[in-house]
DOBADREN-314914 format. One record per residue (C-alpha): residue in three letters; x, y, z. Coordinates in steps of 0.1 Angstrom, whole numbers, plus 2048, in hexadecimal, padded with zeros to 3 digits. Each point is the difference from the previous one (the first is absolute). Layout:
BEGIN
["Ala",[X,Y,Z]]
...
END
This chain:
BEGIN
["Unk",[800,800,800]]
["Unk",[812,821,7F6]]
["Unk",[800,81B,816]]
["Unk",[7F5,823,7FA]]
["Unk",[7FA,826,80C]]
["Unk",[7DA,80C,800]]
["Unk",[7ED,819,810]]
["Unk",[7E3,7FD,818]]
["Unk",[7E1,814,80E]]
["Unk",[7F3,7F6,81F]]
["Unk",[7E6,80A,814]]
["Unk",[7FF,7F7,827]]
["Unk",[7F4,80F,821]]
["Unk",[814,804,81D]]
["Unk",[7FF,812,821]]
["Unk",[816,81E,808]]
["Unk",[807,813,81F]]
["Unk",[80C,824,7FB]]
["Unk",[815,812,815]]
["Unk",[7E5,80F,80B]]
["Unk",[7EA,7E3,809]]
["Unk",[81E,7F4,814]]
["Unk",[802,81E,812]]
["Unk",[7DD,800,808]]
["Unk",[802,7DF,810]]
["Unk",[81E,807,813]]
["Unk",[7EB,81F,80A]]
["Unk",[7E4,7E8,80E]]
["Unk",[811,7EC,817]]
["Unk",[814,81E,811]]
["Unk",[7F8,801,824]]
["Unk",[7F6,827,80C]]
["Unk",[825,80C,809]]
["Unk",[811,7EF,7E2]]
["Unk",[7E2,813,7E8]]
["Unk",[809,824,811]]
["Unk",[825,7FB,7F7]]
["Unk",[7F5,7F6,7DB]]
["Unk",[7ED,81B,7FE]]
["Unk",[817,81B,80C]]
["Unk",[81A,7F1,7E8]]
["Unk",[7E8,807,7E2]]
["Unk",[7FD,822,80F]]
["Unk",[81E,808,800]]
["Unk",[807,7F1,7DD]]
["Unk",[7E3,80C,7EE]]
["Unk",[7F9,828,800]]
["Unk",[7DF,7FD,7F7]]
["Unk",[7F9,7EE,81E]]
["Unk",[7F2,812,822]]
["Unk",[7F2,7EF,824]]
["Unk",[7E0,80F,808]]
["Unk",[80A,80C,824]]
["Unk",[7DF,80E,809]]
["Unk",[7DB,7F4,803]]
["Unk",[7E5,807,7EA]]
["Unk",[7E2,80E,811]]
["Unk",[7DD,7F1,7EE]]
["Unk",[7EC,813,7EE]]
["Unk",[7DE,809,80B]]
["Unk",[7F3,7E2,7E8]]
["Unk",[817,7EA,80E]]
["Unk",[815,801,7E3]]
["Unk",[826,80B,803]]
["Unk",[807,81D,7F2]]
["Unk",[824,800,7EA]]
["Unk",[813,818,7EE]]
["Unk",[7FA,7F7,7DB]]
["Unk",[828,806,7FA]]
["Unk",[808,7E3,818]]
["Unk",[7FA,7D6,7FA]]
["Unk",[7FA,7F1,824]]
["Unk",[7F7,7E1,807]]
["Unk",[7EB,7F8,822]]
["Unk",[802,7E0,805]]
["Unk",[7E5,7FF,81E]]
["Unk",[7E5,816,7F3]]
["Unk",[7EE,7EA,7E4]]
["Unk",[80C,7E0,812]]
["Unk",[7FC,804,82B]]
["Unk",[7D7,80B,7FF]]
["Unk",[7E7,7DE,7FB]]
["Unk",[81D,7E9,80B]]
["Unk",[7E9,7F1,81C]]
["Unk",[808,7DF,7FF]]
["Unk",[7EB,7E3,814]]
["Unk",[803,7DF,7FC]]
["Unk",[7DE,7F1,7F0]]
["Unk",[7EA,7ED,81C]]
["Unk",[809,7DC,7EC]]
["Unk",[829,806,802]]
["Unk",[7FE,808,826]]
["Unk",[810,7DC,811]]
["Unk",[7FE,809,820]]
["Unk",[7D9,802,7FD]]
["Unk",[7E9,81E,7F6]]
["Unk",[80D,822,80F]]
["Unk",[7E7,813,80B]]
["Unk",[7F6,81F,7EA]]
["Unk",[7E3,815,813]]
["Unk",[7EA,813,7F2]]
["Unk",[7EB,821,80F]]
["Unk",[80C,808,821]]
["Unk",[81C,7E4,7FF]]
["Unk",[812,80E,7E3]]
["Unk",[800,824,80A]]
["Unk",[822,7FA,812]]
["Unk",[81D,7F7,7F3]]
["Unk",[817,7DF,80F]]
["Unk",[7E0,7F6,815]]
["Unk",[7FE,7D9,7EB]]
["Unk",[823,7FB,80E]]
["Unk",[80B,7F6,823]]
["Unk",[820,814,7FB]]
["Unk",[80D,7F8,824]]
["Unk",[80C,7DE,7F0]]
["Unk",[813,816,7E9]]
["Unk",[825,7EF,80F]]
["Unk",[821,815,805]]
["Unk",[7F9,814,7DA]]
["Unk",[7E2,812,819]]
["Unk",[7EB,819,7EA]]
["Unk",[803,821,7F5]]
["Unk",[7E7,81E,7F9]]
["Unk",[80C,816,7E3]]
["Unk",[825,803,7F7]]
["Unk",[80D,805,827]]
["Unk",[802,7DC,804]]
["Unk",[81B,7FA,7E6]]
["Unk",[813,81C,815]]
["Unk",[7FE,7EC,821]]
["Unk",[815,7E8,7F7]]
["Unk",[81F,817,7FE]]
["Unk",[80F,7FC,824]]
["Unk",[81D,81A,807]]
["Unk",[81C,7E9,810]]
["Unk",[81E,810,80B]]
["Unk",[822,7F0,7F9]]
["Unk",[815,7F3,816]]
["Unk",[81F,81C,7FE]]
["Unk",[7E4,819,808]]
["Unk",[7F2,7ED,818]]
["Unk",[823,7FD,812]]
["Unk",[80D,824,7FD]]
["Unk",[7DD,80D,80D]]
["Unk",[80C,7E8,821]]
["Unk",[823,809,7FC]]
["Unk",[7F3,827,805]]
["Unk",[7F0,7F6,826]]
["Unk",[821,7ED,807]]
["Unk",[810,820,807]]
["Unk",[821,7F4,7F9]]
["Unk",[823,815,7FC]]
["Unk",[80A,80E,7DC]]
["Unk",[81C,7E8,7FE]]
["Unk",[7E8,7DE,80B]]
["Unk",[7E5,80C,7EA]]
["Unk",[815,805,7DF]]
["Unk",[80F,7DB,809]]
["Unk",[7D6,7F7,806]]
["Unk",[7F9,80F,7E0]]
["Unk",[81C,7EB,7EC]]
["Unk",[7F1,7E3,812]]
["Unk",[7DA,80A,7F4]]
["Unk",[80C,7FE,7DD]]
["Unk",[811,7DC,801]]
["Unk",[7DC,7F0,80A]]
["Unk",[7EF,7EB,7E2]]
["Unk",[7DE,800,7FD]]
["Unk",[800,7E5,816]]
["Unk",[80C,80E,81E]]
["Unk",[820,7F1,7FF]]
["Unk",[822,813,807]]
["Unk",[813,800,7DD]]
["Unk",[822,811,80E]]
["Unk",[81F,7F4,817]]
["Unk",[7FD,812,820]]
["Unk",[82D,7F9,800]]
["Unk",[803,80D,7DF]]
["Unk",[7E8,81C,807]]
["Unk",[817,80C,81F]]
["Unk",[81F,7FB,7ED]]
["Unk",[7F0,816,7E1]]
["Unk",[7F6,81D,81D]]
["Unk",[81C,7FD,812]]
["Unk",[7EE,7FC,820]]
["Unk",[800,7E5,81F]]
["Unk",[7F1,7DF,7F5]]
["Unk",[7EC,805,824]]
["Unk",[7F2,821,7F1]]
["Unk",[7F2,7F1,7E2]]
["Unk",[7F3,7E0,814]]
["Unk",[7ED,817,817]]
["Unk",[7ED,811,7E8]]
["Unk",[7F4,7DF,7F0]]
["Unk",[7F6,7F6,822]]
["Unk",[7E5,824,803]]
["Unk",[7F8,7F9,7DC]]
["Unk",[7F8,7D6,805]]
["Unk",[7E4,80D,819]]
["Unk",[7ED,817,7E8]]
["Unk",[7E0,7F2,7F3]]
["Unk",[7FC,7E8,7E9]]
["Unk",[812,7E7,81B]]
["Unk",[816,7EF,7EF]]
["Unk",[811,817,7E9]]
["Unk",[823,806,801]]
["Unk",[807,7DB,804]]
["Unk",[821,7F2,7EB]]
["Unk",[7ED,7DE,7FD]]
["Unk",[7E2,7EA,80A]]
["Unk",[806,7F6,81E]]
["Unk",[80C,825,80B]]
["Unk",[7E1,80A,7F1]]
["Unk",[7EC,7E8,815]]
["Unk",[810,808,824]]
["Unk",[7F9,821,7FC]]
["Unk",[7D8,7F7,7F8]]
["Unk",[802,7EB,820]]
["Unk",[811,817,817]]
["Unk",[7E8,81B,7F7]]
["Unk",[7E5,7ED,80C]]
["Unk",[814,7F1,820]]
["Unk",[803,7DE,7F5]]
["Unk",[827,800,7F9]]
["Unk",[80E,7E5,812]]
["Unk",[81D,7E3,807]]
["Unk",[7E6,7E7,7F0]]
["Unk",[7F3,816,7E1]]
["Unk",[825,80C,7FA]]
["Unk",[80A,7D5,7FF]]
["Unk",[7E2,800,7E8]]
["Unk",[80E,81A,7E9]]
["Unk",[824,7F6,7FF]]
["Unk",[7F1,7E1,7F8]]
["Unk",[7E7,80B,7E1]]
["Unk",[809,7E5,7E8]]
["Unk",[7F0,7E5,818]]
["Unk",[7E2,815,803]]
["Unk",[7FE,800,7DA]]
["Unk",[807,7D9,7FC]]
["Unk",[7E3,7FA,81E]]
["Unk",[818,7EC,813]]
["Unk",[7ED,80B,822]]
["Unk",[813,7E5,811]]
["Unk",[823,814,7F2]]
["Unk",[7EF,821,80E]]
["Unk",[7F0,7F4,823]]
["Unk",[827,7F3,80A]]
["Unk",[80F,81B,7FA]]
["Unk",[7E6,817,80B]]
["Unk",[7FD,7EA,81E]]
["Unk",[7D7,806,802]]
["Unk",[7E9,7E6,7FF]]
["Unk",[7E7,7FD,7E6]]
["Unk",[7E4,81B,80E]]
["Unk",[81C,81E,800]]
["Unk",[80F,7F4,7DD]]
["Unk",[7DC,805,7F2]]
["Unk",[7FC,821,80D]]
["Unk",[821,809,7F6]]
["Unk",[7FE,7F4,7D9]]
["Unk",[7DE,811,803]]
["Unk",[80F,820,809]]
["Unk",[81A,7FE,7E7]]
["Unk",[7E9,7F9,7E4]]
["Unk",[7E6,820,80B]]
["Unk",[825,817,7FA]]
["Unk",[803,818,7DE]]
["Unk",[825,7F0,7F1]]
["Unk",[7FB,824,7E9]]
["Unk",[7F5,81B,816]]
["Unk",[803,816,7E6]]
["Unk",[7EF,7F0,7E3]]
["Unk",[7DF,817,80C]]
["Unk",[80F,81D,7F3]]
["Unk",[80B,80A,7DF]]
["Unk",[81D,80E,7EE]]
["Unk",[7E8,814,7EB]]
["Unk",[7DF,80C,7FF]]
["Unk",[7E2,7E9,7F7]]
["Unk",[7ED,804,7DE]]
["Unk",[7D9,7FC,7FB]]
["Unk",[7FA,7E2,7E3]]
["Unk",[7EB,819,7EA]]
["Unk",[7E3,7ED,7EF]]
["Unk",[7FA,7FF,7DE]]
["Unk",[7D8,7F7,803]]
["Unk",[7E9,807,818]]
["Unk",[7E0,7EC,810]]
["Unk",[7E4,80E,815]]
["Unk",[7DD,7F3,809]]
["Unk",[7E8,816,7EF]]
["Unk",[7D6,801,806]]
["Unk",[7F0,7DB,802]]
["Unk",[823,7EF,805]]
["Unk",[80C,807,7E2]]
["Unk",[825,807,7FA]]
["Unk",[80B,81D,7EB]]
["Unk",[81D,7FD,7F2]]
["Unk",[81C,81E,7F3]]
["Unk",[822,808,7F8]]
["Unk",[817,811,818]]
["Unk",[807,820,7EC]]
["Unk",[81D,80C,816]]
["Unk",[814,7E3,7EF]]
["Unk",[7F5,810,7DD]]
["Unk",[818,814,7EB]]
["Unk",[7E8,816,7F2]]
["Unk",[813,80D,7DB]]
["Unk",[7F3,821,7EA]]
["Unk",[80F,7FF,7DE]]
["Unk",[804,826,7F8]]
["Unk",[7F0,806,7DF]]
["Unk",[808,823,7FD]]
["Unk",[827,7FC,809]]
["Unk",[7FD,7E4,7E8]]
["Unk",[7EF,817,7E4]]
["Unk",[81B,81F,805]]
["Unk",[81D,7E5,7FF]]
["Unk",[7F4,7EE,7DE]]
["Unk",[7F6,822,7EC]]
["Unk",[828,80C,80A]]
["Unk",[80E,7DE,7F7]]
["Unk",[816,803,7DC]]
["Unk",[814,7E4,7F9]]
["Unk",[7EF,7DB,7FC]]
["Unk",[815,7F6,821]]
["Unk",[7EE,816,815]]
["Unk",[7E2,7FC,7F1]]
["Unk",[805,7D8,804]]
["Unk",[807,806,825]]
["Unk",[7E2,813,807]]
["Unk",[7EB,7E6,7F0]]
["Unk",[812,7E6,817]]
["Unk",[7FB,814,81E]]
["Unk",[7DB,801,7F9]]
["Unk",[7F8,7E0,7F6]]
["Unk",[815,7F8,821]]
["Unk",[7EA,815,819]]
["Unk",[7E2,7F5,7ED]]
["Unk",[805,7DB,806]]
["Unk",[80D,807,824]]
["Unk",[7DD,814,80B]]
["Unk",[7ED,7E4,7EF]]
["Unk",[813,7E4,80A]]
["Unk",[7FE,80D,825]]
["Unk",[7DA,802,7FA]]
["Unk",[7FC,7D9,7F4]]
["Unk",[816,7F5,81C]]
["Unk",[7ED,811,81C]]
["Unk",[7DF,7F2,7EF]]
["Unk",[80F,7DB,800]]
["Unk",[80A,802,824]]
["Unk",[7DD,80B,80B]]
["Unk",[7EE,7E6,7EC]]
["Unk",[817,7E4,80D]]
["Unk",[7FE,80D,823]]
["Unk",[7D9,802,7FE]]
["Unk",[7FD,7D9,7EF]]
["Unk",[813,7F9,81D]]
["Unk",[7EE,811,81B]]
["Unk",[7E2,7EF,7F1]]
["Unk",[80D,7DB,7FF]]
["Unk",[80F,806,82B]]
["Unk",[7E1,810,809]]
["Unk",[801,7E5,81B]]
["Unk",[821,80B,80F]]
["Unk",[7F5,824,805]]
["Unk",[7E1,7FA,80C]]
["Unk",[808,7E3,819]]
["Unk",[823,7FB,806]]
["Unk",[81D,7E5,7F0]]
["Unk",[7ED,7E2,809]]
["Unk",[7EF,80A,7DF]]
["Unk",[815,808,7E9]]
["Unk",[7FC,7EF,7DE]]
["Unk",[817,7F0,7EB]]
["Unk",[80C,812,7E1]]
["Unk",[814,7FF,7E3]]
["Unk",[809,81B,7E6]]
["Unk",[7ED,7EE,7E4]]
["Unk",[7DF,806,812]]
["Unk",[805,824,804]]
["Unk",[810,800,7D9]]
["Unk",[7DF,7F0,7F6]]
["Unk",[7E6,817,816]]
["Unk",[80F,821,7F0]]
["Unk",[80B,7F0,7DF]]
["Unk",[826,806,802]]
["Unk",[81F,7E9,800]]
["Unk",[80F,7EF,81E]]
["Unk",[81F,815,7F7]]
["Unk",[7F0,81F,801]]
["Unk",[7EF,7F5,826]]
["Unk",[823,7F4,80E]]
["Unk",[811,823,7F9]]
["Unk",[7E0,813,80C]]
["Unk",[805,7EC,81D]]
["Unk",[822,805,808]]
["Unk",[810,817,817]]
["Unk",[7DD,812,806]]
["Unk",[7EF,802,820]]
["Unk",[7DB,802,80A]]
["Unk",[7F2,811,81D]]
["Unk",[7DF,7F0,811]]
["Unk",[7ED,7FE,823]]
["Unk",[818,7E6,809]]
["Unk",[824,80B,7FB]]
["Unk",[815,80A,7E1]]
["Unk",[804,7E0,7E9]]
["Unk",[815,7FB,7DF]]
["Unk",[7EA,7F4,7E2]]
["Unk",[813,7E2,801]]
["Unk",[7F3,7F5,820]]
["Unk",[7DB,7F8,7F6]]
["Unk",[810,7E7,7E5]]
["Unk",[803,7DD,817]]
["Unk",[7FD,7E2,7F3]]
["Unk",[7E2,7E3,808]]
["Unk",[7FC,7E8,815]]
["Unk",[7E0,7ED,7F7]]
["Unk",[7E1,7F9,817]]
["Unk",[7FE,7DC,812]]
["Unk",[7DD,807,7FF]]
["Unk",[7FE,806,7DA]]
["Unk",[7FA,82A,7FF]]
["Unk",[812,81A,7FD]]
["Unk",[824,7FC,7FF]]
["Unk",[817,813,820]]
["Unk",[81C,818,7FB]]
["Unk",[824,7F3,80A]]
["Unk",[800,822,815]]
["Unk",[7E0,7F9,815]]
["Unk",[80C,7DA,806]]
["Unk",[821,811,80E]]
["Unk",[7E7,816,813]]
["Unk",[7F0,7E6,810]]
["Unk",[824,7E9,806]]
["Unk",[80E,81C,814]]
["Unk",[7E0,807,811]]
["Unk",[800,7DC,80B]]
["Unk",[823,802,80E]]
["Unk",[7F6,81D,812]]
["Unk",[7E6,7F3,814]]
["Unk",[818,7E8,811]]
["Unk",[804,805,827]]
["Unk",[80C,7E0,80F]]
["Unk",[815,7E1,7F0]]
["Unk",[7DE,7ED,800]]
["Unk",[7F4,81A,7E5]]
["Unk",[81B,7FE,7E7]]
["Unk",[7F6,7F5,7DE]]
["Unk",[816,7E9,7E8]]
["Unk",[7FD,804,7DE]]
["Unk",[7E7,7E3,7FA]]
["Unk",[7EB,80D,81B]]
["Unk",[800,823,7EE]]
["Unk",[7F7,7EE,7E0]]
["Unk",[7E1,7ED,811]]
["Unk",[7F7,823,811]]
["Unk",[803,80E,7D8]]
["Unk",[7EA,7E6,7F2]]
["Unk",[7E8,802,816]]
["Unk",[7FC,823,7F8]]
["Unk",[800,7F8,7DA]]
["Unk",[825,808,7F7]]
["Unk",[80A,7E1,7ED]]
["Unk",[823,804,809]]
["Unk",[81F,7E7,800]]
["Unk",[81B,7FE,81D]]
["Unk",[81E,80A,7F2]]
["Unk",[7ED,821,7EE]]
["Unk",[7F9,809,828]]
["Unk",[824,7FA,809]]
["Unk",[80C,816,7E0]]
["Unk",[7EA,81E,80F]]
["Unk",[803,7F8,823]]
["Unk",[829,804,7F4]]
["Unk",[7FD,81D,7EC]]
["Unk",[7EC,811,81F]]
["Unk",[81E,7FA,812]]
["Unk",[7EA,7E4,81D]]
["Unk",[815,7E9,812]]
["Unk",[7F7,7D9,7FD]]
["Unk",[7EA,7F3,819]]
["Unk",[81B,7F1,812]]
["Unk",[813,81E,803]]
["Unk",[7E1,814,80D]]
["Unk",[7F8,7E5,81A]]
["Unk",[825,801,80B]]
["Unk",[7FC,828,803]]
["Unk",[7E4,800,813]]
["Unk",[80E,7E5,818]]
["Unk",[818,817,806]]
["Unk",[7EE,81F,808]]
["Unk",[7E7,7EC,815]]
END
């Protein structure tokens, strides 16, 4: 067969993503503070580009009023009002939550017993997401402020501040007190008696050079530093081995005095300091928000001081293009518009996807909000893909690094996704996250040895409850929950009887 040169037309279809298109999905799943630094980038790239620092006051019907010169896109106003979501009476598991009418459904929250609400507690407008910002001093302030009341000399209290500033974060003494004398040219006794004044400021413990000087100080500010608990913590490695025989002869207590004494030792704070911090705490800023609106429903909108909000300057942009001359300038204006153009829009889309994937999911955990974790359903990203006809792709970066503020706490997205455990019983199917729930609630009911549950027992206690659930799936949670066996909670509690 002789070979030979010919030419071809083909037709096909393929798919391809534009740079743009890749941007735009890179835009999706930015979390809040990674979107801010994108967007101030493109600010400071693009000239055509300017944040919208102040608020638009609504116009008297109730449209914003905008100055035709400027493109701004709000990505709340067409998208926050009629987002009430309620989960219809037929997808409610936990049974039919109550919706009032007349009288009933005049006030808001009344269908829920909100005092079962757990440690996320409620909140009433936006002052609840500011409660949870706690101002906690750090430990260096929290030294020098006792190191003021100590009173001491200007040549003890520049040695006490050297010594402040060799303390980790865990309370510890970072610094040789010898080389520290030798650097200062000072008596070793000098330097030692400063450590003393600062070893008995509050935390107790700080200042220690190690864990068992850490300890003794603990136990000798509450009085209870003596021969026998000084044997005990030159001796730390039996303690940590549970040879009690080990500790008991060289303690030389019986076996009463060497409970009380491991109990004391096991009540002290090895980091004193680890309550404090080296700098200030920050507020996780939600992306979404979740209230109970009228009748139980929940109303659903986007945290809008997490929103860039971008104006594209038409007239700049119009004064610019009429003075460009050469097709290089002109070329680069045309860039920098199509640029700001697909920024404000793309902004737009992604504050629109995040709202309807936040709102499918409100809808599908109605449960959880309403009632607590014991009811939380399982859920994969294809079921939320398929209710708001999307891709799974396009859920799992909506869902990433965003956070959701409800009744109950602050949540990532990610956390309503669990996986299924199905029903002994044959109905609905149980969360992975409510079956850890109800492990760890187990656990903690146990008061005595006689109330300790193996892991079979907590299966039987499961299935009879209508979790169809194997052993070794309640050892893997009971694991990743961090519960000893039940042989080493028995041995615990026989030692703290």
């Amino acid at each position: 067969m002789a070979l030979s040169h010919r030419l071809e037309l083909r037709q096909g279809q393929g798919l391809v993503i534009t740079p743009q298109l890749q941007q735009a999905i890179k835009l999706l799943q930015l979390s809040n503070i990674e979107l801010d630094a994108f967007v101030e980038a493109e600010l400071e790239r693009n000239p055509l580009l300017l944040r919208d620092e102040g608020e638009a006051e609504p116009a008297s019907d109730g449209a914003v009023e905008r100055d035709p010169s400027l493109t701004q896109v709000d990505v709340v106003a067409d998208t926050a009002a009629g987002h009430e979501m309620d989960a219809p009476a037929e997808d409610v598991s936990p049974g039919e939550r109550a919706t009032g009418d007349g009288a009933e459904a005049e006030h808001a929250g009344g269908q829920i017993d909100w005092s079962r609400a757990g440690s996320g507690g409620s909140f009433d407008g936006d002052e609840g997401y500011e409660s949870v910002l706690v101002d906690v001093p750090t430990l260096s302030s929290h030294l020098r402020a006792q190191l003021v009341q100590a009173a001491l000399s200007p040549a003890h209290n520049a040695i006490a501040e050297i010594l402040i500033d060799a303390v980790d974060e865990g309370g510890y003494l970072r610094l040789d007190v010898i080389e520290l004398a030798a650097r200062l040219g000072c008596p070793l006794d000098m330097v030692e008696g400063v450590l003393t004044v600062l070893q008995g400021f509050e935390p107790a413990g700080v200042f220690a050079r190690d864990v068992r000087e850490c300890l003794a100080l603990q136990l000798k500010d509450l009085n209870r530093y003596d021969p026998a608990m000084a044997a005990m913590l030159d001796h730390l490695e039996l303690l940590a081995k549970r040879d009690l025989a080990g500790l008991r002869r060289v303690c030389g207590v019986d076996d009463e005095d060497l409970r009380e004494m491991i109990a004391e030792v096991r009540a002290l704070n090895p980091r004193p300091g680890a309550a404090y911090h080296s700098e200030p705490a920050e507020t996780l800023v939600p992306d979404v928000m979740v209230r109970e609106g009228l009748g139980g429903m929940w109303h659903v909108e986007l945290n809008t001081d997490t929103l860039p909000r971008v104006l594209v300057d038409q007239r700049y942009h119009a004064r610019v293009a009429k003075g460009a001359r050469s097709d290089q300038e002109k070329t680069f204006v045309a860039d920098c518009m199509a640029s700001a153009n697909w920024l404000v829009k793309s902004l737009d889309q992604r504050a629109k996807t995040i709202l309807k994937v936040s709102s499918e999911i409100v809808r599908q955990q109605d449960g959880f909000l309403a009632y607590g974790v014991e009811h939380l359903r399982p859920l994969n990203l294809k079921t939320v893909a398929d209710a708001i006809g999307m891709h799974e792709s396009t859920v799992s970066r909506v869902t990433s690094n965003k956070y959701i503020a409800t009744p109950r706490g602050v949540f990532e997205l990610k956390f309503f996704f669990t996986s299924a455990i199905q029903s002994s019983e044959g109905g609905e199917a149980h969360s992975a996250a409510s079956v850890r729930h109800k492990i760890k609630g187990l656990v903690d009911a146990e008061k005595t040895e006689a109330d300790v549950h193996s892991d079979d027992r907590i299966v039987e206690i499961l299935k009879a409850a209508g979790v169809d659930i194997a052993r070794r799936t309640v050892a893997k949670y009971r694991e990743a929950m961090r519960i000893p066996s039940s042989v080493e909670r028995r041995r615990l509690m026989k030692e703290m009887a």
